[in-house]
N, C-alpha and C positions, 0 to 999 in steps of 0.2 A: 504494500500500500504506500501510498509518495507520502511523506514525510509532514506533509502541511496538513493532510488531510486527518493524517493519527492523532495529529495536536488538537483538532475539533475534535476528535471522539469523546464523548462521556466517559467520565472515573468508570470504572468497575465496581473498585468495593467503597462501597457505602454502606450505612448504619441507620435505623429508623429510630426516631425520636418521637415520643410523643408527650404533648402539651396540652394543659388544660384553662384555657384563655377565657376571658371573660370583656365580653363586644356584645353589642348589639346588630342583630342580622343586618342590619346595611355595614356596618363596619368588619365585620371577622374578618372577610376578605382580605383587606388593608393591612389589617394590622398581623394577620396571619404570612403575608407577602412579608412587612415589613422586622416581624422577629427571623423568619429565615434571612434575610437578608445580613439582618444584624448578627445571628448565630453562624453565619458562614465568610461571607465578606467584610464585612461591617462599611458598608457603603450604598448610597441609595439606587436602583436600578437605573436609574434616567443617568447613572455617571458609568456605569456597563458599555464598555464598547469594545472591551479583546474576547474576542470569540472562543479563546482558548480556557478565560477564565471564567467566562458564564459555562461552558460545557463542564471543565472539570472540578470548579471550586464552588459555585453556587447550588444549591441542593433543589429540590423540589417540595411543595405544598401536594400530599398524595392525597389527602381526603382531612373534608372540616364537616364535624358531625354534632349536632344539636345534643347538648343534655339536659340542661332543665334551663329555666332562665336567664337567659344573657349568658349562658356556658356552652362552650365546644368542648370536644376533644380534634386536637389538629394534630397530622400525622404529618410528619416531616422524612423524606429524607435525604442523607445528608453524605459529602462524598468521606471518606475518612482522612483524607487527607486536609482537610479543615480544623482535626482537632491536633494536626500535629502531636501526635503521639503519646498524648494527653487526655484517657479517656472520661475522666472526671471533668 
């Protein structure tokens, strides 16, 4: 595979996180975007622009699921090389 194109591929090993966030269903969204963000990069998406570092260092929002009022559980996950080897 050419060389530039391995650099886009996604991490392999990743880790799920889960959190239990407290929004109001117009905001989970947001703020669900914005703790990954902050748990991986620590940067806001609008300053995102190496292709290599959204692929392998930014994680994903897998599922945000209602549990009682103004409460999610939001599944994260996340590449492993974000905690730098540091799994606490």
């Amino acid at each position: 595979m050419n060389d530039s194109l391995e650099r886009l591929k996604p991490a392999r090993d990743e880790f799920q996180v889960t959190y239990r966030m407290r929004a109001t269903r117009s905001e989970i969204t947001s703020r669900a975007e914005a703790l990954l963000l902050e748990q991986t990069v620590e940067l806001p998406r609008a300053l995102l622009r190496d292709e290599v570092i959204i692929n392998r260092c930014v994680g994903t929002v897998e599922s945000v699921e209602p549990l009682c009022d103004e409460q999610f559980r939001v599944v994260f996950k996340q590449p492993v090389s974000t905690i730098a080897g540091d799994p606490a």
